[in-house]
Backbone as JSON Lines, residues from 0, in Angstrom:
{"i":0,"aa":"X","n":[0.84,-1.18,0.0],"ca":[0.0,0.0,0.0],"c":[0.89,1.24,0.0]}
{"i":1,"aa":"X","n":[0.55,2.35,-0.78],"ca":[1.46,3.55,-0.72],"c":[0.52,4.74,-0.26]}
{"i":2,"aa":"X","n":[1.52,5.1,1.07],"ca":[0.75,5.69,2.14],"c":[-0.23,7.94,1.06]}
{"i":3,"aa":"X","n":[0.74,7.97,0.05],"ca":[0.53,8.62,-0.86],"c":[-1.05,8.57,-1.52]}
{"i":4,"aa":"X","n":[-1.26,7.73,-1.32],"ca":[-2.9,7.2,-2.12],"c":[-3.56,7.19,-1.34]}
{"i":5,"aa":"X","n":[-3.49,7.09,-0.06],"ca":[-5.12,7.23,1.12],"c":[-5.55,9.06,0.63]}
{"i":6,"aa":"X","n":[-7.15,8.47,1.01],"ca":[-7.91,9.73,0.88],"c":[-8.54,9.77,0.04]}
{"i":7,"aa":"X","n":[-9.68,10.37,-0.46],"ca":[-10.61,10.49,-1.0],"c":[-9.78,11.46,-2.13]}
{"i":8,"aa":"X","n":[-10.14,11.23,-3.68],"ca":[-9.95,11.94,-4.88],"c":[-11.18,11.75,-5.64]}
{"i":9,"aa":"X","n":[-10.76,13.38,-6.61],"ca":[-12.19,13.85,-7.5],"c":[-11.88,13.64,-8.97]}
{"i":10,"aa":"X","n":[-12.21,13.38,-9.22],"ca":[-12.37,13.97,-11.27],"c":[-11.81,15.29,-11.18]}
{"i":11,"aa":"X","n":[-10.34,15.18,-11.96],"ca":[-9.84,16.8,-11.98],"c":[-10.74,17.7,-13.14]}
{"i":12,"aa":"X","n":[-11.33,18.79,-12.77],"ca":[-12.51,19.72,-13.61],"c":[-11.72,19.81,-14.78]}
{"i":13,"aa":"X","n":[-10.37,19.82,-14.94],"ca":[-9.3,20.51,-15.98],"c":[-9.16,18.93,-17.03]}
{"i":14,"aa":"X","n":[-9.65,18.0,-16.83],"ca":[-9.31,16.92,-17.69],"c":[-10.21,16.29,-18.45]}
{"i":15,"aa":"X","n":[-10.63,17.08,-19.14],"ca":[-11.85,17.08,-20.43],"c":[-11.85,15.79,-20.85]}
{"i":16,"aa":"X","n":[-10.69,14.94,-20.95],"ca":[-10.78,13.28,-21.38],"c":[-11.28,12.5,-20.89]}
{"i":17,"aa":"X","n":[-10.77,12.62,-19.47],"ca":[-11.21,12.19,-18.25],"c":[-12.72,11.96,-17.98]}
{"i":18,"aa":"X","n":[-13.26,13.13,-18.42],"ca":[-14.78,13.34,-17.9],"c":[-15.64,12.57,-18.95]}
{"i":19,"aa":"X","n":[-14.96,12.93,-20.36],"ca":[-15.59,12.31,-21.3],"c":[-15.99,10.96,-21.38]}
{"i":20,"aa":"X","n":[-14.54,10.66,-21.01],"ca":[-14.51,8.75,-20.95],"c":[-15.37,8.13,-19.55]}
{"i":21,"aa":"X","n":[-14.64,8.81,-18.13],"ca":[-15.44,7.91,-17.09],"c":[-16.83,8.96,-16.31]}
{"i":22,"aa":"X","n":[-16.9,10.34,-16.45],"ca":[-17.45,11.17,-16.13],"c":[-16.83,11.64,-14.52]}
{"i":23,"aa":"X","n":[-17.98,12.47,-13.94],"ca":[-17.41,12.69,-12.68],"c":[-16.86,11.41,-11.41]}
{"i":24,"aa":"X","n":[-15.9,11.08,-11.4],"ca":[-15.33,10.32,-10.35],"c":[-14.45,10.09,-9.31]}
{"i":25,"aa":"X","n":[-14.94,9.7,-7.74],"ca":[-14.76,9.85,-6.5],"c":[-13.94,8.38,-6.59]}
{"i":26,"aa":"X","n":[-12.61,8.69,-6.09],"ca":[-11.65,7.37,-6.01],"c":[-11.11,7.91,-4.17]}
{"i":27,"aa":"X","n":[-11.78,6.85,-2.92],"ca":[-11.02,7.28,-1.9],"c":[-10.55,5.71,-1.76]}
{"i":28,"aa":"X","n":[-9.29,5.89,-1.65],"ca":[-8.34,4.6,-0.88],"c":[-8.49,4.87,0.32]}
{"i":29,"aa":"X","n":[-8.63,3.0,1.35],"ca":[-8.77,3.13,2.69],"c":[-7.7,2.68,2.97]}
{"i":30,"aa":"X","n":[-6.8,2.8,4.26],"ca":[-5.9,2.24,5.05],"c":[-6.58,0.77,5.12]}
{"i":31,"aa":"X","n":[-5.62,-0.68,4.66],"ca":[-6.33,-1.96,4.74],"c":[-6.53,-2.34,3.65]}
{"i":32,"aa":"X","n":[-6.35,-1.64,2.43],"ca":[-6.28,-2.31,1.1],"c":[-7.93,-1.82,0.74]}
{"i":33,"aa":"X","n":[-8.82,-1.1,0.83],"ca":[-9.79,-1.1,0.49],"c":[-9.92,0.36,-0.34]}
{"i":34,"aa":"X","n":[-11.01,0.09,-1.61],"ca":[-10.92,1.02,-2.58],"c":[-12.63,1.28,-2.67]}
{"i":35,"aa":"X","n":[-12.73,2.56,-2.16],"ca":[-14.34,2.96,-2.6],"c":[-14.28,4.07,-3.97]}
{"i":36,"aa":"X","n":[-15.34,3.43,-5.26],"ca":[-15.11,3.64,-6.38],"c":[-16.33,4.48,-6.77]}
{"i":37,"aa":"X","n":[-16.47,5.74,-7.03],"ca":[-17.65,6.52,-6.75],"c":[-18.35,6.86,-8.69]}
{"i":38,"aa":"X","n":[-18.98,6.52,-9.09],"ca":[-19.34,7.43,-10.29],"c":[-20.15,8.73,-9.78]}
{"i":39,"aa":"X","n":[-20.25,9.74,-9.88],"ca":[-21.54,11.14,-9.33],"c":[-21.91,11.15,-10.42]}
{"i":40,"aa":"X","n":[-22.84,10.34,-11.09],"ca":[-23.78,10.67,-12.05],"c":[-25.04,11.63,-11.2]}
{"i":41,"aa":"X","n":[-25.16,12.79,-12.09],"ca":[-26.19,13.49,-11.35],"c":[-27.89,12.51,-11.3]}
{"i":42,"aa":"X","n":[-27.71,11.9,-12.12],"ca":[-29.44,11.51,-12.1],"c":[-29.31,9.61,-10.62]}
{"i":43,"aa":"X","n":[-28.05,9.45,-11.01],"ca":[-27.64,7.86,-10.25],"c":[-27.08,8.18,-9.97]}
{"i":44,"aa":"X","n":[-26.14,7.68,-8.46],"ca":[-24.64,7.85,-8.03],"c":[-24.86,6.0,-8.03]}
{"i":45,"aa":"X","n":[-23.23,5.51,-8.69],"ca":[-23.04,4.2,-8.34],"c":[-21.8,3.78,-7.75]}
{"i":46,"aa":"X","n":[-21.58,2.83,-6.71],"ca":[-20.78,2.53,-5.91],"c":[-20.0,1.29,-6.19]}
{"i":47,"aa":"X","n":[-18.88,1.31,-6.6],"ca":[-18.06,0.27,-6.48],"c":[-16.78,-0.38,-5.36]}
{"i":48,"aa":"X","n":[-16.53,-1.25,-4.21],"ca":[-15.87,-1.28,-3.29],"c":[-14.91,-2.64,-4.0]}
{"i":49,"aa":"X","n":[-13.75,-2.47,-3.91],"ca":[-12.45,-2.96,-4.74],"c":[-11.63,-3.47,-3.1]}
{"i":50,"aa":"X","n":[-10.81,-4.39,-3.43],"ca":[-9.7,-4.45,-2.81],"c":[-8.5,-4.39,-3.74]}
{"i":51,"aa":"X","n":[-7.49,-3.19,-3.33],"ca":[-6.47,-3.18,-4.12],"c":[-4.84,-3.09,-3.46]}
{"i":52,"aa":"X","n":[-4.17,-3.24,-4.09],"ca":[-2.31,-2.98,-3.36],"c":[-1.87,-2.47,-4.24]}
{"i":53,"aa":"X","n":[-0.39,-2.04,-4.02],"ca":[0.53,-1.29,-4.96],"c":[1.39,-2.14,-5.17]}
{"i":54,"aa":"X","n":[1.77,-2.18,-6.36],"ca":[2.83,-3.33,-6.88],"c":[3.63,-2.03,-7.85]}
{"i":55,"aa":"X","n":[4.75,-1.61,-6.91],"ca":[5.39,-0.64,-8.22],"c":[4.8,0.88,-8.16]}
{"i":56,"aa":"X","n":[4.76,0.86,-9.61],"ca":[4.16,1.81,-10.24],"c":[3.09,1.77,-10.55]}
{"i":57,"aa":"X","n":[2.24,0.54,-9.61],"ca":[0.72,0.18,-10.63],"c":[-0.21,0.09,-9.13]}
{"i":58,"aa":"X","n":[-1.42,0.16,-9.33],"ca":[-2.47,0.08,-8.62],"c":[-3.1,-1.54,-9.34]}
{"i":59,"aa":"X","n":[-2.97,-2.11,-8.19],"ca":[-3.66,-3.48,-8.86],"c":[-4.86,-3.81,-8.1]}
{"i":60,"aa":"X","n":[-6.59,-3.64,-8.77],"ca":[-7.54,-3.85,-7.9],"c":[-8.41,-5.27,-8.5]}
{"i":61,"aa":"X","n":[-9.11,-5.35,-7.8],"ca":[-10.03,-6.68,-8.19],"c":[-11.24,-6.55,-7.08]}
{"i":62,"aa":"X","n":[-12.54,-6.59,-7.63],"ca":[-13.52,-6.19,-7.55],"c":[-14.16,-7.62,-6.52]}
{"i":63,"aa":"X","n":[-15.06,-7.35,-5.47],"ca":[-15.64,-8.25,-4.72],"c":[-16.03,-9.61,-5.59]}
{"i":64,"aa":"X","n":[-16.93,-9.23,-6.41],"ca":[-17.67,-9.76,-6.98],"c":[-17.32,-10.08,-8.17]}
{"i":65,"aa":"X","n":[-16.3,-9.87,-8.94],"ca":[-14.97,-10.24,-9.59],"c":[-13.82,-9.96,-9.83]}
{"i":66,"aa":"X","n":[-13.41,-11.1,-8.95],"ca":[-12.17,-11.51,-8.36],"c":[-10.88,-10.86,-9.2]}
{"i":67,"aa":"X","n":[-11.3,-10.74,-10.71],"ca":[-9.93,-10.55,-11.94],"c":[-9.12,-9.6,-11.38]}
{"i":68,"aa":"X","n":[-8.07,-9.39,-11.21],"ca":[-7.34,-8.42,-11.25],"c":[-6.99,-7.1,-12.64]}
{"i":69,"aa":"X","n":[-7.09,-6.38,-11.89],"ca":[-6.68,-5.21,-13.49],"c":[-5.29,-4.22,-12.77]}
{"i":70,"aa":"X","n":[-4.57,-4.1,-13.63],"ca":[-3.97,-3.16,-13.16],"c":[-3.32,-1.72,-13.83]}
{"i":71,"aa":"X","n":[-3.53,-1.03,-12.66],"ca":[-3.51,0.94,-13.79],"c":[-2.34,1.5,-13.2]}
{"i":72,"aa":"X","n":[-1.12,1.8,-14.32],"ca":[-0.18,2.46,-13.46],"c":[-0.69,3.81,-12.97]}
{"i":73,"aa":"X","n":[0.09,4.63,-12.06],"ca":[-0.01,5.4,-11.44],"c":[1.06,6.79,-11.11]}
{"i":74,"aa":"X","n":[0.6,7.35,-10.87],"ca":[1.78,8.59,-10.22],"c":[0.99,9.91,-9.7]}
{"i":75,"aa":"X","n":[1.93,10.8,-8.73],"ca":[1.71,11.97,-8.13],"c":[2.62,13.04,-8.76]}
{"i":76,"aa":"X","n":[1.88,13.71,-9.66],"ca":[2.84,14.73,-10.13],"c":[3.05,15.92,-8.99]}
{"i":77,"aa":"X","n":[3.7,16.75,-9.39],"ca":[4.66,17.71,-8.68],"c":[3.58,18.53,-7.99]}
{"i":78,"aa":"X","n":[2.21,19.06,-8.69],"ca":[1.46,19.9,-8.89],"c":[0.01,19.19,-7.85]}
{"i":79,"aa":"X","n":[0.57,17.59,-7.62],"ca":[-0.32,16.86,-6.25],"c":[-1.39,16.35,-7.05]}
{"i":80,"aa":"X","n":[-1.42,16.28,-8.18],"ca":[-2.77,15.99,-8.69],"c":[-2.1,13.9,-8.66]}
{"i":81,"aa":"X","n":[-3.33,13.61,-9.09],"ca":[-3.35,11.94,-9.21],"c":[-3.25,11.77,-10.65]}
{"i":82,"aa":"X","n":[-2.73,10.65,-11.64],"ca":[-2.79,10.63,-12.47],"c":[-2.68,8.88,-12.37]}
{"i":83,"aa":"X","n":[-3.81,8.06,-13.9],"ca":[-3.55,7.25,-13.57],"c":[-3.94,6.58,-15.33]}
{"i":84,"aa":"X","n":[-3.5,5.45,-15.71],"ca":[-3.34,5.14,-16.81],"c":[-3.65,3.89,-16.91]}
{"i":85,"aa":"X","n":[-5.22,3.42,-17.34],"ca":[-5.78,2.72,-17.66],"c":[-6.12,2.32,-19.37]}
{"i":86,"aa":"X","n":[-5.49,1.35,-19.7],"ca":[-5.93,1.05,-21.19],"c":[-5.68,2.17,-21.81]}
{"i":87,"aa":"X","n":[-4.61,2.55,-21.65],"ca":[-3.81,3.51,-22.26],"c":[-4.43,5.19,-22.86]}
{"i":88,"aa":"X","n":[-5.34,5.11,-21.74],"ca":[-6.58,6.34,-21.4],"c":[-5.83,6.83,-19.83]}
{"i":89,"aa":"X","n":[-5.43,8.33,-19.86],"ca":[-4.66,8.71,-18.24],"c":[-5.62,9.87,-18.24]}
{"i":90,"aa":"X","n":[-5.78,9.21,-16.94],"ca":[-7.2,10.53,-16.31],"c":[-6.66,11.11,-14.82]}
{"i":91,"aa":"X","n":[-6.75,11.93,-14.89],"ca":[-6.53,12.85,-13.7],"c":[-7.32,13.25,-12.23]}
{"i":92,"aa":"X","n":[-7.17,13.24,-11.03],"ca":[-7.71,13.18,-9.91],"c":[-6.93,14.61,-8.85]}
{"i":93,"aa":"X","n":[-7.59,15.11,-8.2],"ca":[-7.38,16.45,-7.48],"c":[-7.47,15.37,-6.12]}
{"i":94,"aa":"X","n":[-6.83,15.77,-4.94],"ca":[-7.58,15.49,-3.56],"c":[-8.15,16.23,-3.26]}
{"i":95,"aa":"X","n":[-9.45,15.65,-2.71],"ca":[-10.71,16.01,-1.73],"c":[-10.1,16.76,-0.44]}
{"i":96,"aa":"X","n":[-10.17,18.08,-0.16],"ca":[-9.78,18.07,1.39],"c":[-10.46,17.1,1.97]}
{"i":97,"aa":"X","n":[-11.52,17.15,2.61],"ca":[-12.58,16.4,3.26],"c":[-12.21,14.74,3.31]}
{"i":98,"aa":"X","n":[-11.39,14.2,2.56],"ca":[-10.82,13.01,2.67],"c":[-9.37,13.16,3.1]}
{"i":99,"aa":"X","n":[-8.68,14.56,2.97],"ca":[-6.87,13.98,3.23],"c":[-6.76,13.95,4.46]}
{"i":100,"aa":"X","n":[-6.01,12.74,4.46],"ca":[-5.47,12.46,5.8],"c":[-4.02,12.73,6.08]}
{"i":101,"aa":"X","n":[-3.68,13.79,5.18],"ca":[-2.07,14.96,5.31],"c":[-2.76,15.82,6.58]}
């Protein structure tokens, strides 16, 4: 686990790709390997709960209810934002005050 990734993150407003592809999304890592996976669709909000670890440079999660593993590299640029690179689609994440645990 990389103590860097606890806390609640948003859909950075500035990453037009981002929004396009997954829309608005709430990623908070828990201390314990646990991943709450938020879509904010305004009309639905849907909830996904993951168990994941850090292997590296990668976030490797696998979903309750299937088991598969996927894995998205990762990084903290300079500027604190989240960045993360799934299927060769990198979408961007701000921290939540309201979640950091800095």
């Amino acid at each position: 686990m990389s103590a860097e990734l606890l806390g609640k993150w948003t859909s950075d407003p500035t990453d037009a790709l981002g929004y396009d592809k997954y829309g608005d999304v709430s990623l908070e890592f828990l201390e314990g390997g646990e991943l709450v996976y938020t879509m904010n669709d305004p009309h639905r909000e849907s909830t996904m709960v993951m168990q994941y670890r850090v292997e590296g440079d990668e976030i490797v999660t696998a979903q309750h209810t299937n088991p598969r593993e996927e894995r998205t590299k990762f990084r903290i640029g300079p500027d604190g934002k989240l960045s993360l690179t799934f299927a060769g689609v990198e979408t961007r994440y701000v921290r939540n005050s309201e979640g950091d645990t800095h």
